[in-house]
mmCIF file of the C-alpha atoms, coordinates in Angstrom:
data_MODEL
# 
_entry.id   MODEL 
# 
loop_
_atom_site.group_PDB 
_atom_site.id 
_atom_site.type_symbol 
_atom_site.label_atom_id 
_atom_site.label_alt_id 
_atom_site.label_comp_id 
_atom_site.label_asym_id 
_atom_site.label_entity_id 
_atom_site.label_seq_id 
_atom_site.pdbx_PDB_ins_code 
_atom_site.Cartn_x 
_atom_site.Cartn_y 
_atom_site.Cartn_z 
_atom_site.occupancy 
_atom_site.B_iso_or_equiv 
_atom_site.pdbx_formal_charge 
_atom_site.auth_seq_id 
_atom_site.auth_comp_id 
_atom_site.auth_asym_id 
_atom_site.auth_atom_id 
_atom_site.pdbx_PDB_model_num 
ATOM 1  C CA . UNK A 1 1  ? 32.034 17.241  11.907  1.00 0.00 ? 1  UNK A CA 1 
ATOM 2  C CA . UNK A 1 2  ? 29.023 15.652  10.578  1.00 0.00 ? 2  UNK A CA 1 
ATOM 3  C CA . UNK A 1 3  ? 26.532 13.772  12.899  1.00 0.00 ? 3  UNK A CA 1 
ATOM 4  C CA . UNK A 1 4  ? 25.549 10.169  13.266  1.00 0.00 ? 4  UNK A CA 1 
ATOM 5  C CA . UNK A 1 5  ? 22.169 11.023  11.371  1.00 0.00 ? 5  UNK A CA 1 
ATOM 6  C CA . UNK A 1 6  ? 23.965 11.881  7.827   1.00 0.00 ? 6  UNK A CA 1 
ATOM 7  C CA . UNK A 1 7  ? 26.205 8.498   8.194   1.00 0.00 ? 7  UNK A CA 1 
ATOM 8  C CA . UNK A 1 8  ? 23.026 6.165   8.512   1.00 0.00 ? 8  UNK A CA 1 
ATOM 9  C CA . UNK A 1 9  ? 20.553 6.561   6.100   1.00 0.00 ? 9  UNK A CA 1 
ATOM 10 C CA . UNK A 1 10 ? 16.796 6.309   7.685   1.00 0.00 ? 10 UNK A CA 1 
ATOM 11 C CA . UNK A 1 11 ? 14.644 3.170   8.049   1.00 0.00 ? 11 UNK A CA 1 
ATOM 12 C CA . UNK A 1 12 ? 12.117 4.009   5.367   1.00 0.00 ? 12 UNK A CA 1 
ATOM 13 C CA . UNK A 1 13 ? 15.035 4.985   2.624   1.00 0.00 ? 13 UNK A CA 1 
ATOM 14 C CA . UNK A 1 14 ? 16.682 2.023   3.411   1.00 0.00 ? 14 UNK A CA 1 
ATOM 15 C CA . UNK A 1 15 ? 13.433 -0.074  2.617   1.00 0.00 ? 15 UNK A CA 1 
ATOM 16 C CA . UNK A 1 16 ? 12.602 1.766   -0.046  1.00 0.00 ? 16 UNK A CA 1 
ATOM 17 C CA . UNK A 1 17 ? 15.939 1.046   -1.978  1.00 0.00 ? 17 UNK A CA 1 
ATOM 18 C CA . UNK A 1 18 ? 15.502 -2.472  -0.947  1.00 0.00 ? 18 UNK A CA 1 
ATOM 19 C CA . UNK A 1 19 ? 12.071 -2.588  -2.788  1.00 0.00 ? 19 UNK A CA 1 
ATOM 20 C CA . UNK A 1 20 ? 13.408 -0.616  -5.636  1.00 0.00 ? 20 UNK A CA 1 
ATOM 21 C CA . UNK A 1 21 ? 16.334 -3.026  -6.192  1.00 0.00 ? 21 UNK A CA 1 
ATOM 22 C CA . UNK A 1 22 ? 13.740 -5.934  -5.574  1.00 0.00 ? 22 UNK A CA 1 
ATOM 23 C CA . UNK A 1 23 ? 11.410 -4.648  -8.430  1.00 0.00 ? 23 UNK A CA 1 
ATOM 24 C CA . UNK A 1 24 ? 13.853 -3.943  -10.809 1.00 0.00 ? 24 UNK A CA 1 
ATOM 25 C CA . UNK A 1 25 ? 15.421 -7.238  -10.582 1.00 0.00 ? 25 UNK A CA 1 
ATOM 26 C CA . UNK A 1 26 ? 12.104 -8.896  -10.912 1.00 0.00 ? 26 UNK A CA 1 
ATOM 27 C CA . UNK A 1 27 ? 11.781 -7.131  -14.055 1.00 0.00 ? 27 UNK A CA 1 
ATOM 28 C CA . UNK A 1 28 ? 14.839 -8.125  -15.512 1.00 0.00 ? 28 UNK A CA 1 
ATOM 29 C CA . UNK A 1 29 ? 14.360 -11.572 -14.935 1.00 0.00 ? 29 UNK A CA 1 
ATOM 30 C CA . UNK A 1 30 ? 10.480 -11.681 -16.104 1.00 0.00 ? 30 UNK A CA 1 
ATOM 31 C CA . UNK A 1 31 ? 12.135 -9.709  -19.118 1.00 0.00 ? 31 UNK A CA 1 
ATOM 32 C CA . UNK A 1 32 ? 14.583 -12.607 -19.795 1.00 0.00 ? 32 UNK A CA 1 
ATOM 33 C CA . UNK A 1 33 ? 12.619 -15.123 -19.261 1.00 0.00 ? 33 UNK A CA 1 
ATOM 34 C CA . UNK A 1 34 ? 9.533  -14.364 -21.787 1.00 0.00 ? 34 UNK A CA 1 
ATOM 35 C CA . UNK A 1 35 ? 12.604 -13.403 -24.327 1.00 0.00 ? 35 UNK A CA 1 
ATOM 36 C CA . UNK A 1 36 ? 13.674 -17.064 -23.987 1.00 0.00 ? 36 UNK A CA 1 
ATOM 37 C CA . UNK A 1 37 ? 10.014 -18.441 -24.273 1.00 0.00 ? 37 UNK A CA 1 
ATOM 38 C CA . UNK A 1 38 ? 9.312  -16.700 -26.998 1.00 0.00 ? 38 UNK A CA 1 
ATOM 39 C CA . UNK A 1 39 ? 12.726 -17.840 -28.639 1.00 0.00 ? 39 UNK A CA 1 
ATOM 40 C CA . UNK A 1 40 ? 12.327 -21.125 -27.638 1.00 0.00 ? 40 UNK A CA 1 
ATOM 41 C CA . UNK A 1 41 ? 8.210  -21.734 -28.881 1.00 0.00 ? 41 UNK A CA 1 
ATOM 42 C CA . UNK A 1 42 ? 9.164  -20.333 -32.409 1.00 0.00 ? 42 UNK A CA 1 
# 
């Protein structure tokens, strides 16, 4: 059987996908947005 530990992943991998998902998503949107200011000043 596997234990409670393996079901639940630990605080600090848990925070550090948050901040992973947080930066990527920050990217994409600074990404998108200079794309359309670019396209849009030309």
């Amino acid at each position: 059987m596997t234990s409670s530990s393996e079901s639940t992943s630990p605080l600090w991998k848990r925070l550090l996908w948050m901040v992973a998902i947080w930066g990527m998503s920050v990217t994409v949107l600074g990404a998108v947005a200079w794309v359309i200011r670019t396209w849009l000043t030309e």
